[in-house]
Structures are given as structure tokens and as C-alpha cells.
C-alpha positions in Angstrom: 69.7 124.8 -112.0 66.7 127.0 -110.2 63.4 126.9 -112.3 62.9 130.6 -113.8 65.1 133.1 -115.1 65.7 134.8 -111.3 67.7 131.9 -110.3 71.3 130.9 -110.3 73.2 127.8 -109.8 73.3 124.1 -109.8 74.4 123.0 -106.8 74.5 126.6 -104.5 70.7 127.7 -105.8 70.1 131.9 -105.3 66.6 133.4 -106.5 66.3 137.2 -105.8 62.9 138.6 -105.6 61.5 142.3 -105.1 61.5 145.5 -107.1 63.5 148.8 -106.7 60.3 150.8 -105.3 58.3 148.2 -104.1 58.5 147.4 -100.1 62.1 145.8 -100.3 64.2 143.2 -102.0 65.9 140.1 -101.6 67.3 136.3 -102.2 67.0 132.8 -100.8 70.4 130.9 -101.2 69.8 127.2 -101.4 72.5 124.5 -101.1 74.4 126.8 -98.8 76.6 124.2 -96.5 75.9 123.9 -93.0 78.0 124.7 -90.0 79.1 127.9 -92.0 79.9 130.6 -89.7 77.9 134.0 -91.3 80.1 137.1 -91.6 77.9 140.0 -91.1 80.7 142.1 -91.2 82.0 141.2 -94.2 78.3 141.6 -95.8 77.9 145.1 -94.5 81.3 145.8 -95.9 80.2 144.7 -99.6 77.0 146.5 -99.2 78.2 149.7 -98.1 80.5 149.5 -101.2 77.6 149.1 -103.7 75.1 151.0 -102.3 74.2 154.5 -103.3 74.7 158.4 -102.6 78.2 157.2 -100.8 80.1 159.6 -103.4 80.3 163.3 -105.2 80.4 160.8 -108.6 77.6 158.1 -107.8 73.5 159.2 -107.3 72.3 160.6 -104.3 69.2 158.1 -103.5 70.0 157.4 -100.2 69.7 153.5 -98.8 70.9 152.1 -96.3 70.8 148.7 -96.8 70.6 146.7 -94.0 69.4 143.2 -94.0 67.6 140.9 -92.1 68.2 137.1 -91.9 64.6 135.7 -92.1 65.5 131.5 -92.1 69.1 129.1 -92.2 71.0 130.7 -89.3 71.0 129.4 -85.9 73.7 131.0 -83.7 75.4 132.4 -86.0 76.1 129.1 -88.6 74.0 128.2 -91.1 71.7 125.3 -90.2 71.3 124.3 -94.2 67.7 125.0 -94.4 67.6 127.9 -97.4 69.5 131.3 -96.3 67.0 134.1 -97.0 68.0 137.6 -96.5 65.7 140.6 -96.8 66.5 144.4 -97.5 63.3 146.9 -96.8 62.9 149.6 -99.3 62.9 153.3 -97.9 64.4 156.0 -100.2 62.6 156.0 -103.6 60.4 158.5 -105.9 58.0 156.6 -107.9 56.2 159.8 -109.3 59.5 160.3 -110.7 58.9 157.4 -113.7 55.5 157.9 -114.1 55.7 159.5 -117.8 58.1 156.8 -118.8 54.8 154.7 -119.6 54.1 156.5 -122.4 57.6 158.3 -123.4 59.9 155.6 -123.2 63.7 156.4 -122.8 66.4 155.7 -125.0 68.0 152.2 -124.6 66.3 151.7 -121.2 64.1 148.8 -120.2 60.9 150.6 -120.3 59.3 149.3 -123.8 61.1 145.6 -123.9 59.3 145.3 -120.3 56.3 146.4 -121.6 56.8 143.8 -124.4 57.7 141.0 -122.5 54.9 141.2 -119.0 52.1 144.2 -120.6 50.8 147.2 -118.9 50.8 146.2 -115.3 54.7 145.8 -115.4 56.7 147.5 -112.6 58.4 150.3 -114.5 59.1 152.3 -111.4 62.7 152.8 -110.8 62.8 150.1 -113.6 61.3 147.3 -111.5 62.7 143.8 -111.1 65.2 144.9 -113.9 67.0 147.7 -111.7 70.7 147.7 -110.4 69.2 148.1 -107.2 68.7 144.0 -107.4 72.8 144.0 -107.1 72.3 144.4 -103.4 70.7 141.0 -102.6 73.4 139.3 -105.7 76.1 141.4 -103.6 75.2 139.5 -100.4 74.8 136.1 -101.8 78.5 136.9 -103.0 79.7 137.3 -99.5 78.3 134.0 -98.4 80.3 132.9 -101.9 83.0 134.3 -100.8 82.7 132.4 -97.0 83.0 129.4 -98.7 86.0 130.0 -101.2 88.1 131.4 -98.2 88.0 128.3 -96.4 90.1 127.2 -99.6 92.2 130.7 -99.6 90.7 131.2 -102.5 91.5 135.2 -103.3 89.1 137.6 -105.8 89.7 140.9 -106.5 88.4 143.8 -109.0 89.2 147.2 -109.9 88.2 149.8 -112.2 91.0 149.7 -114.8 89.1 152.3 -117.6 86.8 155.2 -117.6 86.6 156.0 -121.1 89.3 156.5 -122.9 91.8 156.4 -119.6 93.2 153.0 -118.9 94.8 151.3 -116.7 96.9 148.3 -118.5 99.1 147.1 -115.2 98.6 143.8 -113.8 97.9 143.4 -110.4 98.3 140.6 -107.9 94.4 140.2 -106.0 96.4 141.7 -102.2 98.0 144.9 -104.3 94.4 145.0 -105.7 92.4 144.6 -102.5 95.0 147.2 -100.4 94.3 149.9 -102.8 91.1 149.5 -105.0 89.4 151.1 -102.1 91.6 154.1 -101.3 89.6 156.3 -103.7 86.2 156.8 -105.0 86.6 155.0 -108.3 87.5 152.3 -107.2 91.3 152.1 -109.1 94.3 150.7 -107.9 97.1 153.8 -109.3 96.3 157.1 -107.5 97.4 159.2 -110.4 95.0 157.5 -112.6 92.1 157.9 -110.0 92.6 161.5 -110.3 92.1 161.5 -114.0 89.1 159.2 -113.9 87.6 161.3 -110.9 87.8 164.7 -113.4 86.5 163.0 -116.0 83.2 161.6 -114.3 82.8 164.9 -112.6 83.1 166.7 -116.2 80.6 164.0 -117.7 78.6 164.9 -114.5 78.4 168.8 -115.4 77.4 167.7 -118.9 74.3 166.0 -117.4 75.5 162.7 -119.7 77.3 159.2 -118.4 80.6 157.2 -119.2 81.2 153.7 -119.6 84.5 151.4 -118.6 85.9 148.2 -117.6 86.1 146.7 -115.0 89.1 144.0 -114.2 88.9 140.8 -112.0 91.6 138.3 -110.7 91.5 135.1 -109.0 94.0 133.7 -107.5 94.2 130.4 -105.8 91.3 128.5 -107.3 91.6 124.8 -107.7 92.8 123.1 -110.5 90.6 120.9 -112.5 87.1 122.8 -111.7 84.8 123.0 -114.7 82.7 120.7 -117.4 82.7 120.8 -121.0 80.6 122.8 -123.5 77.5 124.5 -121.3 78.9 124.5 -118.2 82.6 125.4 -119.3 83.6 127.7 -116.4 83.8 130.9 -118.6 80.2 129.7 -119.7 78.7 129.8 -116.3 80.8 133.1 -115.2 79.7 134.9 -118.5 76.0 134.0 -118.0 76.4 135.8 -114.6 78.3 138.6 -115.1 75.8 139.3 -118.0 73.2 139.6 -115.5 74.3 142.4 -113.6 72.5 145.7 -115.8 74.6 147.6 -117.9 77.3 145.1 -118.9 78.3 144.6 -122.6 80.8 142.7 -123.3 83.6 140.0 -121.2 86.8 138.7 -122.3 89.1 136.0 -120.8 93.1 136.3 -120.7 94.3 138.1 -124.0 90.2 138.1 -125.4 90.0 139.6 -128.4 93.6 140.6 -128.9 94.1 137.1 -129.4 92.1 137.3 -132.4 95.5 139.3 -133.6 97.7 136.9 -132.8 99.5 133.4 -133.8 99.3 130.1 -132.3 102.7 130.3 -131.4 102.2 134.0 -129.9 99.1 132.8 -127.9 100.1 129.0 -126.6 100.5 128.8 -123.1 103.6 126.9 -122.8 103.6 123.9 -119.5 106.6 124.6 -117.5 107.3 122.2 -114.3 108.6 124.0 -110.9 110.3 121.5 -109.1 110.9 123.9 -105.9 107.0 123.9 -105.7 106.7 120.6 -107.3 103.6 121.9 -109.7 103.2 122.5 -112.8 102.2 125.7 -114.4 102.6 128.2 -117.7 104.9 130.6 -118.9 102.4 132.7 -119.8 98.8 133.3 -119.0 96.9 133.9 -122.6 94.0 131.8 -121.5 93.2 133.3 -118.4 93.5 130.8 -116.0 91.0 128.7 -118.2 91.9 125.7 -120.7 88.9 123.8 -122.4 86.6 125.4 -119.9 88.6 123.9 -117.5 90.4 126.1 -113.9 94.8 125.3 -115.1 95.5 126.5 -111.5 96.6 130.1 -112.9 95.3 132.8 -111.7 92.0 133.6 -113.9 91.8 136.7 -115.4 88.5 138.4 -117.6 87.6 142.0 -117.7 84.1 143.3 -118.1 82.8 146.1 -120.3 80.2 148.1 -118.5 78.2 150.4 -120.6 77.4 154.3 -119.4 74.0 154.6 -117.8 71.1 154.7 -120.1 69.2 157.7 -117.8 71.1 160.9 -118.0 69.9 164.4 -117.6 70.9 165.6 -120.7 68.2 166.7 -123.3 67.6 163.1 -125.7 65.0 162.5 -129.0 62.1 159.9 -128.4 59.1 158.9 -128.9 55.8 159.4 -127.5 54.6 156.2 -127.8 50.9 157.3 -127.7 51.0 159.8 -129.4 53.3 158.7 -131.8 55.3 161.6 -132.4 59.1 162.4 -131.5 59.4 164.4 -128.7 62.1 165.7 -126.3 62.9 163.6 -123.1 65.0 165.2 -120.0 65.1 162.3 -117.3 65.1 163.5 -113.8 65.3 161.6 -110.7 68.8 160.6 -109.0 71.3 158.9 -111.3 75.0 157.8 -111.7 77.2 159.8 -114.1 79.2 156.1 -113.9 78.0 153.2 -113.1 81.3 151.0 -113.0 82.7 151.9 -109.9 79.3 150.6 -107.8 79.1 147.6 -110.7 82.2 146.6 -109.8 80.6 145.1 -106.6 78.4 143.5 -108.3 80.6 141.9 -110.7 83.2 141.0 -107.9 80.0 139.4 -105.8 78.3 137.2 -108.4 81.7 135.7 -109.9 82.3 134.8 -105.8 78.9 133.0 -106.1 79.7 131.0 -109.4 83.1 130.1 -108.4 81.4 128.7 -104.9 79.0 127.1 -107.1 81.3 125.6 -109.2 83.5 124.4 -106.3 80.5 122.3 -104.6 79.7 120.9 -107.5 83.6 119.8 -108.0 83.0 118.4 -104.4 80.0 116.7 -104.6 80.9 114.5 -108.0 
């Protein structure tokens, strides 16, 4: 594992560094394999997905996001020296979170920062602590993601709620990766897009923010990939998808329904195909994951992603100098809903676990 709490991994090592308004951000991957032919289109393609002002329902801060390669590529293949990929800073306001210092917004990071590193903590744009640290995570995903595909190994995510509109259909990762994109919200059912769509853009009007899920599938990971207890593969995905800002809660296969059901309701019963010779479920409660252990199912979790803490609308605080409760309307440039651009981040980090976890497999 990296030393300090802005690393990731055992055996594929990423450490992002940088802060949302400082002069740019990044990450060093170490333990990337060599010979591994970089993608650059496939990392623009993730960026461009995450980044901001690319919609009527996401904030209008406007970065590009392009990245430089600053060591471990030679040619065009990694040379296994550390990757380390750079993205300058160019579109921010700082005098926009000047005030926050003193009059601290609800359920944002500004007074646990303050508690944890003191007064000469980065709150601008909220520092190292900012969503705007997916962007490095999202291209370390791509470079997870160049290594799982060498296996066929499929991910895919989609927004399947937006408050109280859901989406319960299962979806193969290719129905999934075919359609999530084909609208702004990143959904796979058209109809429901629409829904979602007027509800952001009436959440939008109301200066506030919504919450949702967001769904991921994996298909084709190998069997037999995971360790007991710490390192139980929903352990090391949790602890991951945890670390991308504003997510609340994760749950595996059935998750909490489970907590409804019987033993004889919930068992995955082993079923032998003998046109495929292989032996599989008839049902797929666990999600893919038995003892903290990859079954060969496809694994299935879904991610709770809270609405965004900053929000236009009028809010109670307190002046924390002053000590008094005072009125707090946050300006500056922010997302009504922050799920469809978290998605990306959720997709990219599970892609770097899963890698992780596969090397490690490899190398023992």
C-alpha cells in the first residue's frame, strides 16, 4: 500500500497531488507494467466525460483538461518507471471562497479542514478535497482499464436514480456502454433520461441539488481474485469508491434488501453448464462476490451519491467569528447534480482496483 492517505493500491500504486485552484493537478501510477501501449484516446474520452461546463445540468467552470505525460512512456509503451500525468489549472475564481473562512457552509469541508491542517489550509474551491481531484483518479482508471482489456474484462455504469425516479432494469456492460452516453444524464432508457433531465433542470431553477445512484457491472473478471477479511474485494472496492466526494453509501448484489430476505431466498445456488463446461449460479444475490472472493459472475454494486453540498439557495449558518447565525447564499459555478460527472469517477477508480487486484492475483 502507498504511505499516506493520497495513495492507492498494493501492487498498482497511484498518489494524486494538487489542489482545485492551485497551478494544476495530478497522479504518479507506480507498478504500472511495461510494454503497455498508452491510449490517449481513450483517456481524452474519459476526461471529456467528467470534466465540467459540458451540459445545460452540470456547472459551467470551464476546463479543459488536457494532460501531459511528464515520465514512464517511451514511444508510446510504458517503460515501467512510475507513469506521472499532469493537468494545468486554468478556469478557477478563488475570490469566490474567500468568506467561507469565516462563514463555513453547511455539510461542506470547510471547518473539518480547518480542524484537521489549521488556518493555512487550501479552502479555495475546497482544495485537495475537491471533485476536481476525479480527473487525475479518472485517468489512472483508463490506464486500469488498459490492463483489464487485455483480459476482456468489461465495466460499465449508468445513472439508474435521480431522486425519487429509478431505473430498476438490469443491463448487460455492451447495452450499457451503447447507450449510457446517448444523453446528458448519463442513463441507459431514453424515456427515463427525459424525466431525470426535468427534474435536475427544476432542482436547477430552485437554486438547490439532487442526489442518486449510480449502477456498475462487470463482466468477465476472473474467477478466484480476492483475500480474506481487509482485502476482501468488496473491501478494497468500497474503500475506493468512498473516496470519490459526495458518495454515501454502496451495496453489493441484493445489499440491503437482503436484509429482508431468507437464506433460502438469498442462496446462490451452483449450477454446472456442460455446453460451456463452467460452473456458475442460478442467481446473482452476492454480486459476483462470495467470501470476498470474484465467483466469475458478473459483479454488481450500486453507489449512493449524495446532492451537492454548495447550492445557491438561501441556507442558516454560522459565523464562526462572530459566532452568530447568519444567512449564507453560495455563489460561484456549481452542479445541480453531481452523479452524472461522478459516475466517471466511480467507473475509473473501480477500473483501477480491479487492475490492482488482478496484478496482485498475478504476481502470488
Amino acid at each position: 500500500m502507498g504511505n499516506g492517505s493520497n495513495s492507492l493500491g498494493k501492487n498498482l500504486v497511484a498518489t494524486i497531488f494538487g489542489e482545485s485552484h492551485g497551478k494544476g493537478i495530478g497522479i504518479v501510477l507506480d507498478g504500472v507494467p511495461s510494454d503497455l501501449n498508452i491510449d490517449k484516446k481513450l483517456i481524452n474520452k474519459d476526461l471529456n466525460r467528467r470534466r465540467p461546463g459540458q451540459s445545460k445540468i452540470s456547472t459551467d467552470r470551464d476546463e479543459k483538461d488536457q494532460f501531459e505525460i511528464l515520465s514512464g512512456v517511451q514511444n508510446g509503451k510504458t517503460t515501467g518507471a512510475p507513469l506521472t500525468f499532469f493537468i494545468k489549472n486554468k478556469d478557477h475564481h478563488s475570490k469566490d471562497y474567500s468568506r467561507f473562512r469565516e462563514v463555513h457552509r453547511p455539510s461542506h469541508i470547510d471547518y473539518p479542514a480547518l480542524l484537521r491542517y489549521g488556518k493555512n489550509v487550501d479552502l479555495r474551491g475546497s482544495g485537495i478535497f475537491s471533485g476536481r481531484l476525479t480527473a487525475p483518479i479518472v485517468i489512472a482508471g483508463a490506464i486500469g482499464k488498459m490492463i483489464l482489456r487485455k483480459k476482456n474484462v468489461k465495466i460499465g455504469a449508468f445513472v439508474s436514480q435521480i431522486g425519487d425516479i429509478i431505473d430498476e432494469t438490469q443491463y448487460h456492460v455492451d447495452e450499457i456502454l451503447e447507450k449510457g452516453e446517448s444523453n446528458i444524464v448519463r442513463t441507459v432508457n431514453p424515456k427515463i433520461a427525459e424525466k431525470m433531465i426535468s427534474l435536475i433542470e427544476q432542482v436547477k431553477e430552485e437554486e438547490d441539488s439532487i442526489g442518486g445512484i449510480v449502477s456498475v457491472r462487470i463482466e468477465n473478471f476472473p474467477k478466484g481474485i480476492g483475500d480474506p477479511w481487509f482485502d476482501s474485494l468488496e473491501s478494497i472496492i468500497s474503500r475506493a469508491i468512498f473516496s470519490i466526494p459526495g458518495v454515501r453509501g454502496i451495496e453489493f448484489g441484493t445489499g440491503f434488501k437482503a436484509a429482508e430476505m431468507r437464506g433460502s431466498e438469498h442462496n446462490d445456488q451452483f449450477i454446472y453448464d456442460k455446453e460451456k463446461d463452467e460452473i456458475s449460479t442460478q442467481s446473482n444475490h452476492c454480486g459476483g462476490i462470495i467470501g470476498g472472493i470474484s465467483i466469475g459472475n458478473s459483479i454488481n454494486f450500486k453507489v449512493a451519491v449524495k446532492p451537492a453540498a454548495s447550492i445557491g439557495k438561501s441556507q442558516k449558518t454560522l459565523n464562526f467569528k462572530k459566532k452568530e447565525m447568519v444567512e449564507l447564499k453560495v455563489g460561484g459555478r456549481h452542479d445541480p447534480c453531481i452523479v452524472p460527472r461522478a459516475l466517471v469517477g466511480i467507473e475509473s477508480i473501480t477500473a483501477l482496483v480491479l487492475a490492482d487486484a488482478f496484478i496482485n492475483k498475478r504476481n502470488t
